[in-house]
DRENRO-253682 format. One record per residue (C-alpha): z, x, y. Coordinates in steps of 0.25 Angstrom, whole numbers, padded with zeros to 4 digits, always signed. Example, Ala and Ser with C-alpha at 12.3 -4.5 7.8 and 13.67 -1.06 7.14 Angstrom:
// DRENRO-253682
+0031+0049-0018 +0029+0055-0004 
// end
This chain:
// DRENRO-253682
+0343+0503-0224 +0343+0519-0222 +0347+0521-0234 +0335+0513-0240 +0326+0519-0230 +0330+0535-0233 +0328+0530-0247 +0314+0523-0247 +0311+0537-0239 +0316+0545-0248 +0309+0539-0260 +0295+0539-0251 +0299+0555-0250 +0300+0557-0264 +0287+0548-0267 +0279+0556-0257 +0284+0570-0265 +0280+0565-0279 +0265+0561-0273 +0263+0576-0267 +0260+0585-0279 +0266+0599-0280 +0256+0610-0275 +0257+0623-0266 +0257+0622-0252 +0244+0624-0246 +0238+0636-0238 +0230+0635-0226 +0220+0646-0223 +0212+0645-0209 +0200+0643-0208 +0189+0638-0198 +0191+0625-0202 +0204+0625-0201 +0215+0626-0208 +0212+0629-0225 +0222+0621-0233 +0223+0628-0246 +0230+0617-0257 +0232+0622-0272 +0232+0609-0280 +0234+0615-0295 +0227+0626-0305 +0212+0626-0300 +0215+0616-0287 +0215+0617-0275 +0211+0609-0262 +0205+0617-0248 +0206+0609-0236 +0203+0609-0221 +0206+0599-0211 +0192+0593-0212 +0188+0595-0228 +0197+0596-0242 +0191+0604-0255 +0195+0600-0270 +0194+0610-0279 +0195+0607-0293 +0205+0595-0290 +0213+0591-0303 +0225+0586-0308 +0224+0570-0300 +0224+0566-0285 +0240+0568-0284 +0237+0583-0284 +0231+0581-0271 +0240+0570-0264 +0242+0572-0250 +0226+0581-0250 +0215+0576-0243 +0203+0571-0251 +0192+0582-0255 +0180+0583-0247 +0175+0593-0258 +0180+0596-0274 +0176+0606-0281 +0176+0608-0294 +0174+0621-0304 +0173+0618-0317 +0174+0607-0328 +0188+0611-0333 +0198+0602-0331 +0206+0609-0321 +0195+0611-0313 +0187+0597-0315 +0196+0586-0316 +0189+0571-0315 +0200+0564-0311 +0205+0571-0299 +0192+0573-0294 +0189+0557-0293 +0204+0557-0289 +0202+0565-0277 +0189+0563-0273 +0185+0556-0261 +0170+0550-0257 +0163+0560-0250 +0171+0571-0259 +0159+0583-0261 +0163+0585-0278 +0158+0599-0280 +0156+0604-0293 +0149+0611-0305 +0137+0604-0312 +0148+0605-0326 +0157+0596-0317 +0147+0588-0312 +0143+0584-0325 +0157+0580-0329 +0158+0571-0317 +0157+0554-0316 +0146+0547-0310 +0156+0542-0300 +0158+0558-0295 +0144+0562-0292 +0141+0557-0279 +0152+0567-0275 +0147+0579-0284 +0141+0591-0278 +0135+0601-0289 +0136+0615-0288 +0130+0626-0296 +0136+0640-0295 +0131+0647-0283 +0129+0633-0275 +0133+0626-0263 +0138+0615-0255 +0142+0612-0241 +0148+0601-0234 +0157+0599-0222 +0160+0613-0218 +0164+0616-0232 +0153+0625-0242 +0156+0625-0256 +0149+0637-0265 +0150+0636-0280 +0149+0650-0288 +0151+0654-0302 +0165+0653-0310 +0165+0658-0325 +0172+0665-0335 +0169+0681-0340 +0163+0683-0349 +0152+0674-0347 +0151+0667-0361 +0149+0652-0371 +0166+0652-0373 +0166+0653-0358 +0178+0642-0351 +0168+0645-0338 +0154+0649-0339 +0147+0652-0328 +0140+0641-0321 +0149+0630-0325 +0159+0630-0314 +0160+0633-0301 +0168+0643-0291 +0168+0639-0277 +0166+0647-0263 +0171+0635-0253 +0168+0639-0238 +0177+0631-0228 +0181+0635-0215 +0176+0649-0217 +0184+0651-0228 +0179+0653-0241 +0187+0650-0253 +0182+0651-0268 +0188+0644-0279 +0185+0650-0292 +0187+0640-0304 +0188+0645-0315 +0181+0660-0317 +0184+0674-0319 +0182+0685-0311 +0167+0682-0311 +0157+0692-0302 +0153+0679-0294 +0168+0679-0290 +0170+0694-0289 +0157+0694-0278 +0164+0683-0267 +0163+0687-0253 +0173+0682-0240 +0181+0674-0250 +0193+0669-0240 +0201+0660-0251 +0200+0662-0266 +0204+0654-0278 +0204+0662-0290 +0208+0659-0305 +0215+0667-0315 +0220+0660-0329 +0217+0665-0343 +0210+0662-0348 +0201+0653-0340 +0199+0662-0329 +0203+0675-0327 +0215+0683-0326 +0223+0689-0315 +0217+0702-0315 +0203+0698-0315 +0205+0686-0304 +0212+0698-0296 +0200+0709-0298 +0190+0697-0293 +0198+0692-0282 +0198+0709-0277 +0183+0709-0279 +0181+0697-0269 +0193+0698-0260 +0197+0684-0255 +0205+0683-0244 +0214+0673-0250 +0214+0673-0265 +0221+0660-0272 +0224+0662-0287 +0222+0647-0293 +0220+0642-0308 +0229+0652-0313 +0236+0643-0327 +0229+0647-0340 +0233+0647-0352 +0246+0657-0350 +0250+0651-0338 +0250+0655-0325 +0241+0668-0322 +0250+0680-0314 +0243+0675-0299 +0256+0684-0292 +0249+0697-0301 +0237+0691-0295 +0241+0692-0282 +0248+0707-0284 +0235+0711-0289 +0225+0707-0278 +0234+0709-0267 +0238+0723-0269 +0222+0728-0271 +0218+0720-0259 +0228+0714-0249 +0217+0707-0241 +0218+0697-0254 +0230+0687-0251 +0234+0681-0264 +0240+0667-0263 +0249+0663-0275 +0250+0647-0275 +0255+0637-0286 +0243+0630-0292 +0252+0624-0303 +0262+0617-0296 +0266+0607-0308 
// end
């Protein structure tokens, strides 16, 4: 009989593991609100939670990425691409009073069924809801023309106020001016992938100019594999070692 019971625990054990998805160990940064927890999910994911609220950003790849993470109060989303926008995870995830926070070229892609979620923001807009303000800004690619992969206007960076804290996701941009000219930035998420985004050296010279407490590099895969994130880190640490640079797994699989 123990025999059968060690066994029948052992293959619960073994079940639980193969539901719980491979990702980094989360961070938790205080705040006023408590506790911060800071959950890479993969390439341009993430989720920021507090005891009381739970943020999306750009969720992909189905709902067993986020096994075992509360529901979202909010998602956010940047752009149309489909590591950013992904129809499926999003209706996967997403719970009844779920605020879906987007840009009018995600809106438009979305189903009857998702609208009575949907909250549209323009580039310099606004929202605020439960303690929680969400600030959309520009994200685009330099120079600014037709063959463009992100012109300016389409997508959307965020600024999200939480706790005191402020934390800005990028998406997918260069070292634009609008970027460059953030103030009191205490958590970052900053891109860097040829040739969708931007190098190393360029994410590294605008994370200088706006000097983020805590800078994150994120969607750093392009097309020649992963981007050098420990030169990254060399590189903004040496010129200003208020900067902490933290090196985590975004591509766990």
């Amino acid at each position: 009989m123990r025999v059968i019971l060690l066994s029948i625990f052992s293959f619960a054990l073994v079940s639980l593991r193969a539901q719980t998805p491979a990702r980094a160990t989360p961070d938790l940064v205080a705040t006023s609100a408590g506790d911060l927890t800071i959950q890479p999910i993969v390439h341009a994911s993430l989720v920021l939670s507090t005891a009381n609220v739970t943020i999306y950003a750009d969720p992909t790849g189905g709902a067993a990425n986020y096994a075992g993470i509360k529901p979202p109060d909010f998602i956010v989303i940047t752009d149309i691409h489909g590591d950013h926008f992904d129809l499926r995870t999003i209706s996967e995830v997403i719970k009844a009073n779920t605020m879906l926070v987007v840009p009018k070229a995600v809106a438009d892609l979305l189903p009857d069924s998702l609208k009575g979620h949907l909250t549209i923001l323009h580039n310099g807009d606004k929202v605020s809801k439960a303690h929680v303000s969400i600030s959309a800004l520009p994200m685009y690619n330099l120079p600014e023309d037709p063959q463009s992969r992100h012109p300016k206007g389409r997508g959307n960076g965020y600024v999200v106020t939480i706790g005191g804290k402020n934390i800005y996701i990028s998406g997918d941009t260069q070292g634009i001016p609008e970027m460059r000219a953030l103030k009191n930035v205490d958590i970052a998420f900053v891109c860097m992938n040829l040739p969708y985004t931007m190098d190393i050296n360029e994410a590294a010279d605008a994370v200088l100019a706006f000097k983020p407490r805590i800078v994150y590099p994120y969607h750093y895969r392009g097309q020649g594999g992963p981007s050098d994130v420990a030169s990254f880190k060399k590189m903004v640490e040496e010129k200003n070692k208020n900067i902490e640079v933290r090196l985590r797994n975004w591509y766990p699989h």
